[in-house]
N, C-alpha and C positions, 0 to 999 in steps of 0.2 A: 703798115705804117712803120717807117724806121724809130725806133727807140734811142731817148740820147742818153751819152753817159757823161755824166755831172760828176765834175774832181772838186771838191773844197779844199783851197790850201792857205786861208784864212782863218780867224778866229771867226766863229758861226753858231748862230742857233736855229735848230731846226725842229718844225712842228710841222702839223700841218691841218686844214679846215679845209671843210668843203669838196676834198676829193685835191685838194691840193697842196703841194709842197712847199710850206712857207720858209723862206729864208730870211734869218735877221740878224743885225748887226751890231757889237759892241757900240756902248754910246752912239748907237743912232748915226752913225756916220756916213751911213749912205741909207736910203729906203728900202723898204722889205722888198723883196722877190717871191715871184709865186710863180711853180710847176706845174702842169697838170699832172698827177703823179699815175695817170695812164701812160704819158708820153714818154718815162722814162725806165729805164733797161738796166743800166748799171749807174749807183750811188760810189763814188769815193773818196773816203774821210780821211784826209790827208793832215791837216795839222792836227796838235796834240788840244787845243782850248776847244776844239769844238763841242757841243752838247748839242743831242738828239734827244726827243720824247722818244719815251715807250710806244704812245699811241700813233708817231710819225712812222718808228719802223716795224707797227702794224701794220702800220696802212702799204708802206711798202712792199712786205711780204705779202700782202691779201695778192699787189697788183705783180709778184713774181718779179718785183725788183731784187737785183745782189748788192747787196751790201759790204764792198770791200773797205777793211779799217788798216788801217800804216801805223808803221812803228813813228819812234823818234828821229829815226833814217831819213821816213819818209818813203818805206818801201812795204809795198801790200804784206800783209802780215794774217791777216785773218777777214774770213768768209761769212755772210750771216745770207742763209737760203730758207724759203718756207718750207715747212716739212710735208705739206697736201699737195702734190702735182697733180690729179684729177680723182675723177669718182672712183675711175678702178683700180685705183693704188694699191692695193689690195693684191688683187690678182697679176698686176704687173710685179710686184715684186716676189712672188710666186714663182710664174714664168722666169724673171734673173735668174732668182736663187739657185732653181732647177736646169739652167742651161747647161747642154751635157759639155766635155770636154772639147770632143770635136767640131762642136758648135762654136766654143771659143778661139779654138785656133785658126777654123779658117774667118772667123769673124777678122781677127787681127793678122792673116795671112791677107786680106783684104785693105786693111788701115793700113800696114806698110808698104803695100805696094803702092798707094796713094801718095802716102807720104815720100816716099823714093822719089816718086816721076813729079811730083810737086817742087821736091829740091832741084831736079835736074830742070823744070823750066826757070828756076832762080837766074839758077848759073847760065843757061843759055840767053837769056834777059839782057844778062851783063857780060855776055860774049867770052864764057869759059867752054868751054867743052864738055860736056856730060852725058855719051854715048853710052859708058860703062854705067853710069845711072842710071838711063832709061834701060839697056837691057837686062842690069839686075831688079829693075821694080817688073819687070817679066818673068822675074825667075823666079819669086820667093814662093814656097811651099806654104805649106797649112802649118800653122804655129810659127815660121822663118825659123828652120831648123839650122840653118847652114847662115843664120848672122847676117842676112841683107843689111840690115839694118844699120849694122855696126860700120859693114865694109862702108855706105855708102857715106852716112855720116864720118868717119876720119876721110874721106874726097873732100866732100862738101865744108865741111870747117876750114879744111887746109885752105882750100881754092875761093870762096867766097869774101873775103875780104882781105884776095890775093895782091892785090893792087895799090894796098893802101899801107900794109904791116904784115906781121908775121903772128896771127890769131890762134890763140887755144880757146875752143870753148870748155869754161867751167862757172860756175854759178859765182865762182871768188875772185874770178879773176879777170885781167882789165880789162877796161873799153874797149870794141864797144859791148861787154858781156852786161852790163849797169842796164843798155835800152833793152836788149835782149830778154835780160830777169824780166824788166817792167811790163815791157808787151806780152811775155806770157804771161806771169801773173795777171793782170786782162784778159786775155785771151781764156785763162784756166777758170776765171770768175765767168766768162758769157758760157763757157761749155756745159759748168755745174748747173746755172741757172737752167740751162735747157732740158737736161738729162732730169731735173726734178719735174719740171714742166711736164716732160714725157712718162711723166709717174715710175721713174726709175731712180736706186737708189747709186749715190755719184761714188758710195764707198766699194763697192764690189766689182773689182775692174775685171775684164777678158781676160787680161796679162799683169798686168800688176800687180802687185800684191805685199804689200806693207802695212803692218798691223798699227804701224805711227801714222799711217797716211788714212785718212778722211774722202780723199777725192781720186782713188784708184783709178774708177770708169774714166772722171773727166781726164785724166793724164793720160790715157788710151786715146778717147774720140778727142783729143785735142790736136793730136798728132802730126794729121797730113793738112793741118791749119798753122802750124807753125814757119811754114814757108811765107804764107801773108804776113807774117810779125816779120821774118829777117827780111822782105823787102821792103819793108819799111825803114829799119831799123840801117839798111845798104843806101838808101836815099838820103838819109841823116849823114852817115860817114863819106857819103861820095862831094858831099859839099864840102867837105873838110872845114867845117866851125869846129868850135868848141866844143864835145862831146861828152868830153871827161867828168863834169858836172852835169846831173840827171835834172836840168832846173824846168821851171812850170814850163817853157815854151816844147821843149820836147818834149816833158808829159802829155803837154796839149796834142801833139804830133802821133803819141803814141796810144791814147786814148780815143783816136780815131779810127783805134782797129776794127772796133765790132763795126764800121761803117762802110770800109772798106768791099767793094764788088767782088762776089766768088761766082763763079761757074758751074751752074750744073749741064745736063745733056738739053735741057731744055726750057733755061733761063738761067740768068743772071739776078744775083739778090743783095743784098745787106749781107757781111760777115753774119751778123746778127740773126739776122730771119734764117738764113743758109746753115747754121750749125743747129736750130731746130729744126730744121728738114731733116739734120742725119740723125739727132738721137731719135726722132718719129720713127724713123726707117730704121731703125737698132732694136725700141722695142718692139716692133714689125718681129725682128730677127725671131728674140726672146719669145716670142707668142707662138714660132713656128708657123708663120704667113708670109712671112719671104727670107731672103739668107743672103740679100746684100744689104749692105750700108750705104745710103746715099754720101756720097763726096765729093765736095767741089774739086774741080780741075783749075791749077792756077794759070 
């Protein structure tokens, strides 16, 4: 079943009975709404008035909802995840802790080569060239000793919203970098949710490693997923509206990530359901039962 993700960008109060999500509304202005809080995947609290029960986002952690909260911006700020991903949590975070070195790098000798040939069907998408793409996601070694990575990302930013302006990617800097942050921070919220689901913890990444970062892993296995956010994100700017303002109709647009079709060798799924097939296939790796990563092909 697809899970939906629910943005609040009103004032709201949220409870819930019965197994489900009750939504209600200052002075009674409009009539309560109710979720079944099975049906739902990712929560996000976007204006500042809103009030949640304690026992609301109980109920949503029992059901491995993510809880994304925004600043005054208006831009995802912080993550609330259950800490129980199954019975043998235990033993799955054993397995992590204990992953040898070599384990790690071709784990992530694996994630970038996805992520490479992911960017290069972008740009082939929207009729750039990305030969030197595809045969560097053939080339990277175990750990990308020799910087695949790097090389193919300065192509890919230069070329991909070659058509329209002259693009730097940085977290600060302008349009369309505003839908960019957005859909990952989504994108970084359905990853976490899944890796805890998979009884693994999302702070001890393969490659990552920042003692201020919380969500190491998810920044890892979010990776060769980040191509479905910039085409969405290319479909926004190729209309040439208004962009420059991150307002609810392109949240709404961009919220529709985790819904978005990914490819495996033998189906097609939900973003959503697809990034828990790869962290399944991840603590697969960690347990020493197999030593690929399941990844969609864009």
């Amino acid at each position: 079943m697809i899970k939906r993700t629910l943005m609040f960008s009103n004032p709201a109060y949220l409870n819930h009975k019965n197994s489900q999500l009750v939504v209600s509304f200052p002075d009674k202005e409009k009539e309560d709404r109710t979720v079944p809080i099975e049906d739902v995947g990712v929560v996000v609290l976007e204006n500042q008035q809103i009030t949640i029960s304690h026992g609301c986002i109980a109920a949503l952690l029992q059901n491995n909802v993510a809880v994304v909260s925004c600043d005054s911006s208006h831009m995802p700020t912080g993550l609330i995840l259950p800490l129980d991903g199954g019975h043998t949590q235990a033993e799955r975070f054993r397995y992590q802790i204990e992953a040898s070195v070599p384990l790690k790098k071709q784990l992530w000798q694996q994630t970038i080569q996805q992520k490479i040939y992911n960017q290069a069907q972008v740009l082939q998408e929207v009729g750039i060239p990305a030969d030197n793409l595809l045969r560097w996601s053939r080339s990277v070694k175990s750990g990308d000793p020799d910087n695949y990575e790097g090389r193919a990302a300065a192509y890919y930013w230069q070329n991909i919203f070659g058509a329209f302006m002259e693009f730097n990617r940085h977290r600060a800097g302008e349009p369309p970098n505003n839908l960019l942050n957005y859909g990952y921070a989504i994108l970084r919220a359905v990853v976490a949710r899944s890796l805890v689901s998979s009884g693994l913890l999302p702070t001890l990444g393969i490659f990552h490693r920042n003692k201020y970062n919380a969500y190491c892993l998810a920044d890892d296995i979010m990776e060769p997923y980040r191509p479905f956010v910039d085409r969405v994100v290319y479909g926004i700017v190729s209309e040439e509206g208004d962009y420059t303002i991150l307002d609810t109709s392109l949240k709404t647009r961009l919220l529709q990530v985790p819904q978005v079709d990914v490819r495996f060798d033998d189906m097609t799924s939900p973003l959503l359901v697809g990034v828990s097939r790869t962290t399944a296939s991840l603590a697969r790796c960690f347990e020493g039962v197999s030593r690929k990563i399941n990844y969609p092909t864009l």
